[in-house]
C-alpha positions as CSV (number, residue, x, y, z in Angstrom):
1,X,123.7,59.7,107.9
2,X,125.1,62.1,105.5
3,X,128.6,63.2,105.0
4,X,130.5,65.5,102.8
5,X,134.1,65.0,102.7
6,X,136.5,67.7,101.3
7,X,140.4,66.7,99.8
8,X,142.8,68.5,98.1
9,X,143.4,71.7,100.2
10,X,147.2,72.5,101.1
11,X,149.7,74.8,100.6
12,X,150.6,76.5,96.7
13,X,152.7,79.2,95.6
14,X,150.6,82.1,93.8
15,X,149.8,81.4,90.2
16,X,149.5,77.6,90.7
17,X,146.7,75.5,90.9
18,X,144.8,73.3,93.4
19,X,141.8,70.7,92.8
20,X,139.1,70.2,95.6
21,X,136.9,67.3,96.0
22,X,133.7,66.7,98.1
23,X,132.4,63.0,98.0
24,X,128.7,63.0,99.3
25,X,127.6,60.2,101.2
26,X,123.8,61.7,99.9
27,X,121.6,58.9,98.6
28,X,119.5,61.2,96.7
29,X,123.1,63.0,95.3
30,X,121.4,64.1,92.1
31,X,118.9,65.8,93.6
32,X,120.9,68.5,95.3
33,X,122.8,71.9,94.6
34,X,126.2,71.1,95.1
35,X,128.7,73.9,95.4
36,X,131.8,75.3,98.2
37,X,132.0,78.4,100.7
38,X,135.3,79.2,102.0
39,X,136.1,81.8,105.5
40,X,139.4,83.0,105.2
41,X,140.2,84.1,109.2
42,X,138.6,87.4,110.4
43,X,135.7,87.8,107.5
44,X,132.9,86.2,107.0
45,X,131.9,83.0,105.2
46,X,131.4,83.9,101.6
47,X,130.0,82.2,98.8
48,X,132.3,80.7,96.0
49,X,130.7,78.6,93.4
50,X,127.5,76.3,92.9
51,X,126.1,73.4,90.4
52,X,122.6,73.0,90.3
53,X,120.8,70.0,90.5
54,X,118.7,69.9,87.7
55,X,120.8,70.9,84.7
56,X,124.5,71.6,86.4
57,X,124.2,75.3,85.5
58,X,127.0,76.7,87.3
59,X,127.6,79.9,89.8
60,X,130.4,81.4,90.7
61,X,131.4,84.5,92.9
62,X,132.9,87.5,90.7
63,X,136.1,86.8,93.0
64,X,136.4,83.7,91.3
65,X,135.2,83.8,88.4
66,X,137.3,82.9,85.4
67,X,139.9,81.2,87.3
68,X,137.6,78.4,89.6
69,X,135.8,75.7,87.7
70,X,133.0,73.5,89.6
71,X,131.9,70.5,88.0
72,X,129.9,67.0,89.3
73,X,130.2,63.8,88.8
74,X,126.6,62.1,89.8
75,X,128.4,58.6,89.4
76,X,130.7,59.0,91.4
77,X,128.6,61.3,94.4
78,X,131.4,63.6,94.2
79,X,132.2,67.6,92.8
80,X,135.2,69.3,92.2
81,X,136.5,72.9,92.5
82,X,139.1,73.4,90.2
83,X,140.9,76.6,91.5
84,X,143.8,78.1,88.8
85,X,145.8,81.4,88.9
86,X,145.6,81.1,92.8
87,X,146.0,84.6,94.6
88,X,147.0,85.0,98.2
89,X,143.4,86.7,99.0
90,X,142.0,82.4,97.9
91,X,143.8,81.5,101.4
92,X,141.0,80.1,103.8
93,X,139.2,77.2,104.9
94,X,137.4,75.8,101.9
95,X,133.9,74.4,103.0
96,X,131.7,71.7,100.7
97,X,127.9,72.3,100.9
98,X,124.9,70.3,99.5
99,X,120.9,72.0,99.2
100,X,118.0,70.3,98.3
101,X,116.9,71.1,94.7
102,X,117.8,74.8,95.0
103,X,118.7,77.1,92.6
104,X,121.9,78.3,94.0
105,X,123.7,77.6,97.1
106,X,122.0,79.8,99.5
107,X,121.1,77.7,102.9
108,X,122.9,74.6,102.6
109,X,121.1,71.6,104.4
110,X,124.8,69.8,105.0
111,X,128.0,71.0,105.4
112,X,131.6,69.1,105.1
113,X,133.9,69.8,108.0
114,X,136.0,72.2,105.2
115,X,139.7,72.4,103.8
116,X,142.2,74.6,104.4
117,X,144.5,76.4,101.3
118,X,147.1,78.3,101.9
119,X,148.2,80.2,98.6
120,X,151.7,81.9,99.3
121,X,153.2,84.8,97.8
């Protein structure tokens, strides 16, 4: 059975700072693209950053990029989103996803049950 389980969602004020984490119960952990959609209420799911497997070349959506930092920690079956400078247009659910030795996150096999953060102004 595999399960991704997301922590460290909540409520911030803008400007601050929050730290996911997705522990993978994935036996073959290594071997997939790790990486986080979120769906903030009314829009669609949208993409927000991915590691790859092979060499942890990271991804991230130009929304993000600069402030979010994804790393892995293969040891430990578990990646983190980093998320700094935190705008109110970050508010939505926060989703973990895992793909089989993909490039980027694009059709994720597995999919945590997701986070909610709530950035205020």
């Amino acid at each position: 059975q595999v399960q991704l389980e997301e922590s460290g969602g909540g409520l911030v004020q803008a400007g601050g700072s929050l730290r996911l984490s997705c522990a993978a119960s994935i036996r073959t952990f290594s071997s997939y693209t790790m990486g986080w959609f979120r769906q903030a209420p009314g829009k669609e799911r949208e993409f927000v950053a991915s590691i790859r497997w092979s060499d942890s070349m990271t991804y991230y959506a130009d929304s993000v990029k600069g402030r979010f930092t994804l790393s892995r920690d293969n040891a430990k079956n578990t990646v983190y989103l980093q998320m700094n400078s935190l705008k109110p247009e970050d508010t939505a659910v926060y989703y973990c996803a895992a793909e089989l030795r993909s490039v980027v996150l694009r059709n994720p096999n597995y999919w945590g049950q997701g986070t909610q953060v709530t950035v205020s102004s």
